[in-house]
Backbone and ligand atoms as CSV (ligand in chain L), in Angstrom:
chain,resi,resn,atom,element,x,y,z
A,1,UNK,N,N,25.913,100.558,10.727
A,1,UNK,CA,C,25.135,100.788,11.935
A,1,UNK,C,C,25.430,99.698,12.961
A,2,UNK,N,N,25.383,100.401,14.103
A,2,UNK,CA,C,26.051,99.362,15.044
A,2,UNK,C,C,25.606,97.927,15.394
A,3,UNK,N,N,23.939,98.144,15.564
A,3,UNK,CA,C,23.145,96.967,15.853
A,3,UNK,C,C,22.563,96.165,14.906
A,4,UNK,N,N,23.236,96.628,13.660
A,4,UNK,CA,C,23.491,95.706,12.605
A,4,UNK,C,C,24.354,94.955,12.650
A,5,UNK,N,N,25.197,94.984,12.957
A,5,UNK,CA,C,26.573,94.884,12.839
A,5,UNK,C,C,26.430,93.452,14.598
A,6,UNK,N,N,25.616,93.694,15.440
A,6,UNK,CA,C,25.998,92.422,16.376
A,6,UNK,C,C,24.688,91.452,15.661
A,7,UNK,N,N,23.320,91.881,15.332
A,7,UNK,CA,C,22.294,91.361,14.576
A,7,UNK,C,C,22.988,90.024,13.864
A,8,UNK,N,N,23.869,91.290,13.096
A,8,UNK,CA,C,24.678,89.828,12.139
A,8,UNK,C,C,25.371,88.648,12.526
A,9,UNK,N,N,26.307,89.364,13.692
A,9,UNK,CA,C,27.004,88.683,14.179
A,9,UNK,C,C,26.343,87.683,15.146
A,10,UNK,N,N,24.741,87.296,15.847
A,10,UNK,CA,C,24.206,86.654,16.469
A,10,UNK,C,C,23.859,85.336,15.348
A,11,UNK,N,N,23.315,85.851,14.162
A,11,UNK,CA,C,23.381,85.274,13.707
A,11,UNK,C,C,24.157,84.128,12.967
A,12,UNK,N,N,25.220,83.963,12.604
A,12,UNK,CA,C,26.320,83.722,12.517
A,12,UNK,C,C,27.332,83.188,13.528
A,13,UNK,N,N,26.836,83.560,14.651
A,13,UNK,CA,C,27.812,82.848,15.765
A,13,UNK,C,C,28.529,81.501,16.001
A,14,UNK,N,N,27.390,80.778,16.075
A,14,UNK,CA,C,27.553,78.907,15.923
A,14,UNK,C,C,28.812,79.105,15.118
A,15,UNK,N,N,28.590,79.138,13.823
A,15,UNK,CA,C,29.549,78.546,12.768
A,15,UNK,C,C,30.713,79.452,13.151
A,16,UNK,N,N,30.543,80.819,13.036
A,16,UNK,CA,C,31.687,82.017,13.157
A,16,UNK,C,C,32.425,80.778,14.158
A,17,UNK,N,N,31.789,80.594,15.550
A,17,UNK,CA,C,32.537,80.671,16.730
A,17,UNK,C,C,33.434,79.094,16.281
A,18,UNK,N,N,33.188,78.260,15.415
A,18,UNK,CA,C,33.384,77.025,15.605
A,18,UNK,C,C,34.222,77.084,14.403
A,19,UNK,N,N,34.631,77.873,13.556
A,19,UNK,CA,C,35.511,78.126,12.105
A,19,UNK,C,C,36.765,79.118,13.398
A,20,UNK,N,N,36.499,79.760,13.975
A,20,UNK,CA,C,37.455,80.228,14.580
A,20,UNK,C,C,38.256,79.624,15.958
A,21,UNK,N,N,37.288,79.099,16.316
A,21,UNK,CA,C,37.963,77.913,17.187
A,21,UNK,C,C,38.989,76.834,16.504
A,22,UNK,N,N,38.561,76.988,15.105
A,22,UNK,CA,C,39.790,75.598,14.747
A,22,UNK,C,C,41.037,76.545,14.106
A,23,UNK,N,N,40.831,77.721,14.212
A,23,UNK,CA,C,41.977,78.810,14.136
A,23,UNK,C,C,42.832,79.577,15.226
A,24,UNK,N,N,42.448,78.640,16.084
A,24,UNK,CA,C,42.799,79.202,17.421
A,24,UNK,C,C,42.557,81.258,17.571
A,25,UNK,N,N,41.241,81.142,16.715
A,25,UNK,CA,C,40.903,82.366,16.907
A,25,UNK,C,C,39.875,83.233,17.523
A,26,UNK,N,N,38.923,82.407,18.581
A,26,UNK,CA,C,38.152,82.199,19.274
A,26,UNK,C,C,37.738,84.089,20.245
A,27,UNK,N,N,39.101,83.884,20.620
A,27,UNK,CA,C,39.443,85.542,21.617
A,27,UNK,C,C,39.086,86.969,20.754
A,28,UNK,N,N,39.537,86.444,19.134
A,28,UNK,CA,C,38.952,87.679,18.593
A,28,UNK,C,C,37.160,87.596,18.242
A,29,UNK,N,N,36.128,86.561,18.447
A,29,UNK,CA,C,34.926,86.259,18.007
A,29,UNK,C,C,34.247,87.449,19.479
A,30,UNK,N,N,34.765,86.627,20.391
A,30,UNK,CA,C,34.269,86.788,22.087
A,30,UNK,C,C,34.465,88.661,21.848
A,31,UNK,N,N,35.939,88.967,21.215
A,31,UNK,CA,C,36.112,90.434,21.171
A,31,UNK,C,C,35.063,91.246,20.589
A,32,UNK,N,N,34.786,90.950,19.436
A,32,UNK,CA,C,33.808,91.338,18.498
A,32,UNK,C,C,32.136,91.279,19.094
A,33,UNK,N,N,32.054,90.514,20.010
A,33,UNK,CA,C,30.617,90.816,20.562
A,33,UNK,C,C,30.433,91.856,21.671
A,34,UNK,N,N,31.667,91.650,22.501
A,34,UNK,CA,C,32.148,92.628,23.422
A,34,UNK,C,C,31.637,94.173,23.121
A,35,UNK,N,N,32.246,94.285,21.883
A,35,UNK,CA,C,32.705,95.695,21.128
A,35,UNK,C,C,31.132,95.794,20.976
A,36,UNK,N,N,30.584,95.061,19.779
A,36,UNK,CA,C,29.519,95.600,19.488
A,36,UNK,C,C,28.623,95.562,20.130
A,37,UNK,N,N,28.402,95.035,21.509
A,37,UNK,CA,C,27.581,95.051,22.580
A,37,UNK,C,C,27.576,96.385,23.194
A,38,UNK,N,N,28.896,97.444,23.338
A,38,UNK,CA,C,28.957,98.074,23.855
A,38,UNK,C,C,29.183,99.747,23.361
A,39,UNK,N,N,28.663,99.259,21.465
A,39,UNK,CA,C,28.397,100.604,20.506
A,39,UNK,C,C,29.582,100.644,19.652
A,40,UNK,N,N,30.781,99.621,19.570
A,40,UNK,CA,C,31.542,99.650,18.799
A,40,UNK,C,C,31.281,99.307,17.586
A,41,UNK,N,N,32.072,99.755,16.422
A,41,UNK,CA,C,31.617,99.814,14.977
A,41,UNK,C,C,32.742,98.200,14.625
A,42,UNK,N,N,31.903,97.090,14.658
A,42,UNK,CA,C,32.778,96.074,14.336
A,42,UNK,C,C,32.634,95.603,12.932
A,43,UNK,N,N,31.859,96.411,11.975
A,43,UNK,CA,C,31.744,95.619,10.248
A,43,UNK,C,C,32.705,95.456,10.039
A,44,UNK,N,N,33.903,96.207,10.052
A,44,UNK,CA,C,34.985,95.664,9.131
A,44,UNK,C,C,35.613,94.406,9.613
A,45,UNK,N,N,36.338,94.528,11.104
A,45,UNK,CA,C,36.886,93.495,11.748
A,45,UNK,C,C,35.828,92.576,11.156
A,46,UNK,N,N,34.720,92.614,11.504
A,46,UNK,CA,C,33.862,91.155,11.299
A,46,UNK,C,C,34.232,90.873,9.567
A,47,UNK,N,N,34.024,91.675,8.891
A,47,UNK,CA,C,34.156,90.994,7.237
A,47,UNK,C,C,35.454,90.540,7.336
A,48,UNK,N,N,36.392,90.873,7.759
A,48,UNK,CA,C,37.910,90.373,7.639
A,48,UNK,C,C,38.113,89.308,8.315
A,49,UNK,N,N,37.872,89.157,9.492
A,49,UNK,CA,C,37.783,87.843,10.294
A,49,UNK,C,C,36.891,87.049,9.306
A,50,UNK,N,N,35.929,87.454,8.871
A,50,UNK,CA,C,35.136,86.194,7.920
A,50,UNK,C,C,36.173,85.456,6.425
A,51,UNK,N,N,36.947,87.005,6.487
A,51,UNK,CA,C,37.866,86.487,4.839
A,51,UNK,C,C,38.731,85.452,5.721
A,52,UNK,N,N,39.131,86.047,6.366
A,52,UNK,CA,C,40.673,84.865,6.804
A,52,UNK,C,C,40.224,83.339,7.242
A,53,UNK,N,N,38.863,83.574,7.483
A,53,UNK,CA,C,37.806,82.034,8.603
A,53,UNK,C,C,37.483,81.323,6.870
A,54,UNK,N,N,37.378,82.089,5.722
A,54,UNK,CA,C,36.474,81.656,4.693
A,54,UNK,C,C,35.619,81.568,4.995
A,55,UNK,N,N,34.691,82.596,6.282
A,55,UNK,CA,C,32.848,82.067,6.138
A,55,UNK,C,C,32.447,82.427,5.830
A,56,UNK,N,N,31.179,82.549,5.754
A,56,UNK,CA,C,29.933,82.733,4.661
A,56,UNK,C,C,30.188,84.493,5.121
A,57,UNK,N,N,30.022,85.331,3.691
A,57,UNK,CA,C,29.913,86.712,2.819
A,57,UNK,C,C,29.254,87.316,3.228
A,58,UNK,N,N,29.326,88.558,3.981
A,58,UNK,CA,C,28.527,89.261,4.610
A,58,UNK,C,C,27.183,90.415,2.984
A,59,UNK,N,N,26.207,89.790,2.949
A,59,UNK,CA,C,25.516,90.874,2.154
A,59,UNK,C,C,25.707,92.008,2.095
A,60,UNK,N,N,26.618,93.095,1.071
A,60,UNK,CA,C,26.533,93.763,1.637
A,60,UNK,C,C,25.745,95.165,1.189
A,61,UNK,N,N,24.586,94.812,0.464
A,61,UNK,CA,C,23.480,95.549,-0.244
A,61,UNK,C,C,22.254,95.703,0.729
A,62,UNK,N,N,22.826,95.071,2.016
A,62,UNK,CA,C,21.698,95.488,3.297
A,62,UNK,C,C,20.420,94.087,3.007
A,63,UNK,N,N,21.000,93.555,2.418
A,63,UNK,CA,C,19.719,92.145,2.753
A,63,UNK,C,C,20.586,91.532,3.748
A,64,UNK,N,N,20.517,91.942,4.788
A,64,UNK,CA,C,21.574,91.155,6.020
A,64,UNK,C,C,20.360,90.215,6.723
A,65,UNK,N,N,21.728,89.014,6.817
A,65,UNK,CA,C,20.870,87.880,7.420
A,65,UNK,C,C,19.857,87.934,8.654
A,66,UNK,N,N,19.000,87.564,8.659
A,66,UNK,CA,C,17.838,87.758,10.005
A,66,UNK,C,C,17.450,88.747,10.028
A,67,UNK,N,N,17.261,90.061,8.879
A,67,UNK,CA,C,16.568,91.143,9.310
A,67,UNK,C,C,16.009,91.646,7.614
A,68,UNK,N,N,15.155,90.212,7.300
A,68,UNK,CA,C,14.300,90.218,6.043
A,68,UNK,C,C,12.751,90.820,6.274
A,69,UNK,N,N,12.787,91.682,5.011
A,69,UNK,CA,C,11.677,92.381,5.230
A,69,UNK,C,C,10.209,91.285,4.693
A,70,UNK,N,N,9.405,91.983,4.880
A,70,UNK,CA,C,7.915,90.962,4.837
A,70,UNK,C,C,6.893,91.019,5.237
A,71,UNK,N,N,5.798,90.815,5.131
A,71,UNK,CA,C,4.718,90.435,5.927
A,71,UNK,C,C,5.246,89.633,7.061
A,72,UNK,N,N,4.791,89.320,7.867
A,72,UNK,CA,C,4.715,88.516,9.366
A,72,UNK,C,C,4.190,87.852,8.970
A,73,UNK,N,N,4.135,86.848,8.866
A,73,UNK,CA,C,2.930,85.389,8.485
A,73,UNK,C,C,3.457,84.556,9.682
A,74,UNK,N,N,4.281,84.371,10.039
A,74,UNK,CA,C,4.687,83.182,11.335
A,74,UNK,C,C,4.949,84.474,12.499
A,75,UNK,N,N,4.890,83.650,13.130
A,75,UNK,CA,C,5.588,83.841,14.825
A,75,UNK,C,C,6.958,84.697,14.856
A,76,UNK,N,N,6.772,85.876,15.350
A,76,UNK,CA,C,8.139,86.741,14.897
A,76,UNK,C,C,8.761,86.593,16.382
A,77,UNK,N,N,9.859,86.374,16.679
A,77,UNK,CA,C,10.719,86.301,17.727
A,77,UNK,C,C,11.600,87.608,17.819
A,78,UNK,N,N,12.115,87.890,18.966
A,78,UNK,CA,C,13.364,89.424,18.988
A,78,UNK,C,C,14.350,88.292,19.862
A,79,UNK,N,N,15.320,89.623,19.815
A,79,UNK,CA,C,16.337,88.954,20.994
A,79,UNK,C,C,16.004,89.080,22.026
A,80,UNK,N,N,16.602,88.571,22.789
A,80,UNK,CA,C,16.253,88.647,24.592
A,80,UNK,C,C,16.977,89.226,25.597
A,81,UNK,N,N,18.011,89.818,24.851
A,81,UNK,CA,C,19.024,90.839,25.420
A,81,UNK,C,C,18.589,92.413,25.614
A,82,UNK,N,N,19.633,92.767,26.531
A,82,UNK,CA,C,18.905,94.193,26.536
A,82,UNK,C,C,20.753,94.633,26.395
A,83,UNK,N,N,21.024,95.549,25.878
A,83,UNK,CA,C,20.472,95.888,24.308
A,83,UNK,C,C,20.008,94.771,23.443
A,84,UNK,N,N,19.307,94.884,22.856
A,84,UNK,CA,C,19.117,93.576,22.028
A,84,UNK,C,C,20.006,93.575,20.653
A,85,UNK,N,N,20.381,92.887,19.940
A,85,UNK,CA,C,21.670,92.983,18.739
A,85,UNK,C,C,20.647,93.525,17.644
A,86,UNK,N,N,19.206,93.454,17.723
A,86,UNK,CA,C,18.593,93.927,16.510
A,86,UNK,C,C,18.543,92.432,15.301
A,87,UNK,N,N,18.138,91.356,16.381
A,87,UNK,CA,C,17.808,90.228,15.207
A,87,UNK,C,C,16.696,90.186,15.483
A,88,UNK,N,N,16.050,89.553,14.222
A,88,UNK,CA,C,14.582,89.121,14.279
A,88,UNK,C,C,14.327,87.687,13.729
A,89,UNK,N,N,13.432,86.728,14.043
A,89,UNK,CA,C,13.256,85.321,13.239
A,89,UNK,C,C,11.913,84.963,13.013
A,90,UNK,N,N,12.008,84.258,12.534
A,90,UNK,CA,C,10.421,83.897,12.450
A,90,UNK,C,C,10.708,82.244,13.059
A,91,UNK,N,N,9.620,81.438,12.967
A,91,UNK,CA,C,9.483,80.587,13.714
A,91,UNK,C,C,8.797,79.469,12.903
A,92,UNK,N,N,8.983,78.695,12.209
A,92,UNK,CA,C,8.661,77.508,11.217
A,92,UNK,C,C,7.265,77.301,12.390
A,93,UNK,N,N,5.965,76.693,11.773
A,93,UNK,CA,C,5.357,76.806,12.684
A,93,UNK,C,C,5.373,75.283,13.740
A,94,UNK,N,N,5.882,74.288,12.804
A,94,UNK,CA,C,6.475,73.314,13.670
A,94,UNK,C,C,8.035,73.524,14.272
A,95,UNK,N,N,8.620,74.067,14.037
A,95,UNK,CA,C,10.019,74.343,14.515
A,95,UNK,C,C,10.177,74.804,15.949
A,96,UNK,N,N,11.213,74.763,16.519
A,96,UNK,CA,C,11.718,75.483,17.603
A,96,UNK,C,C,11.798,76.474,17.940
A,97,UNK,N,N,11.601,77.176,18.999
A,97,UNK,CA,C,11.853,78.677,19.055
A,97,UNK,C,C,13.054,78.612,18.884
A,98,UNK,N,N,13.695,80.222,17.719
A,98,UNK,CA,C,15.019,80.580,17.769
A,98,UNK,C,C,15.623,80.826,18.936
A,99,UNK,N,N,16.693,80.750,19.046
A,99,UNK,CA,C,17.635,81.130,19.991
A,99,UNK,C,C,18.665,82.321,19.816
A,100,UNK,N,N,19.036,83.161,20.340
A,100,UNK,CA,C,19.872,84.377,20.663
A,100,UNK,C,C,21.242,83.590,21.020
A,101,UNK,N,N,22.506,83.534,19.935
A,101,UNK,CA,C,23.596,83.091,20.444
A,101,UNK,C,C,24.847,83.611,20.831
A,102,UNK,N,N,24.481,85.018,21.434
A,102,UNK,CA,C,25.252,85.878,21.993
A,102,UNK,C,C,25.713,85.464,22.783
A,103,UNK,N,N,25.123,84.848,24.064
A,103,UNK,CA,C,25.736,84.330,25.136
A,103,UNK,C,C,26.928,82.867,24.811
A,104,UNK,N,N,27.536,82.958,24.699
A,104,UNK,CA,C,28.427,81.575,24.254
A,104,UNK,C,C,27.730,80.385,24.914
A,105,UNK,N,N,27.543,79.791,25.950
A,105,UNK,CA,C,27.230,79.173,26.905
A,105,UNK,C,C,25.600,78.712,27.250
A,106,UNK,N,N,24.958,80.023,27.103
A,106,UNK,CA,C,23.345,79.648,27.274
A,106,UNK,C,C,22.827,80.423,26.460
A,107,UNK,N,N,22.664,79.646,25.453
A,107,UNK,CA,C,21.980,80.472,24.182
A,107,UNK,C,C,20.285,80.385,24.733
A,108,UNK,N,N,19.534,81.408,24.639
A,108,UNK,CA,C,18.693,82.086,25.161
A,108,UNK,C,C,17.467,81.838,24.108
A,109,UNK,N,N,16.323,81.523,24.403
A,109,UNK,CA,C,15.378,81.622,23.589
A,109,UNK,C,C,14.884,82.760,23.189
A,110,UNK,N,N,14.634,83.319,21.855
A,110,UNK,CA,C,13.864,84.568,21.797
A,110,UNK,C,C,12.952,84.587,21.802
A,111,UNK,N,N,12.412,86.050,22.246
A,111,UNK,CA,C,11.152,86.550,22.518
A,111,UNK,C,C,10.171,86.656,21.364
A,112,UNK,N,N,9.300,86.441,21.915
A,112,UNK,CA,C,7.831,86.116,21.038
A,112,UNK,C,C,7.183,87.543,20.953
A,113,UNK,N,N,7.087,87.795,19.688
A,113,UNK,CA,C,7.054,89.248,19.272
A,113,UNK,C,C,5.300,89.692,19.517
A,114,UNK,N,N,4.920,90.785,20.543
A,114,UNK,CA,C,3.572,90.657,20.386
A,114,UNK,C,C,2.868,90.916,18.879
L,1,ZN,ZN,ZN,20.540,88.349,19.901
């Protein structure tokens, strides 16, 4: 599903973007948000770019990162994008608000879930 598929990839960005930067592979990360920003089916590219980067294993029994099921007990955050990638966080109650790191540049605080 598609907005699984950038969900994940928001999540993951930081490191993705900074394991592929020392691969001079940066153009295909930027590609991959592109795509799935715009309804493209990027799971595979993304698991393969992760084999060749060695990063962290995409779940793939659907416990995908940032979209754990639960009670709400903390502060639930969304993205702040429209489309939004379909992440969700919770919020340590001393911690920081999460951030949305889609944008390369100005990673975005997320929204505070009513
Ligand atoms: Zn996001």
């Amino acid at each position: 599903m598609v907005l699984i598929g950038l969900a994940q990839l928001c999540e993951l960005l930081p490191d993705l973007r900074q394991a592929a930067a020392s691969q001079g592979r940066s153009g295909e990360v930027e590609e991959l948000i592109t795509d799935s920003a715009t309804g493209g089916n990027i799971a595979e590219r993304l698991a393969s770019l992760l084999r060749d980067l060695d990063g962290p294993e995409l779940d793939e029994r659907g416990g995908l990162p940032g979209l754990r099921p639960g009670k709400p007990t903390h502060e639930r955050y969304a993205c702040p994008y429209t489309p939004q990638c379909g992440r969700e966080s919770e919020r340590d109650p001393s911690g920081p608000i999460p951030e949305c790191h889609r944008e390369r540049h100005t990673p975005r605080n997320m929204r505070l879930e009513a």
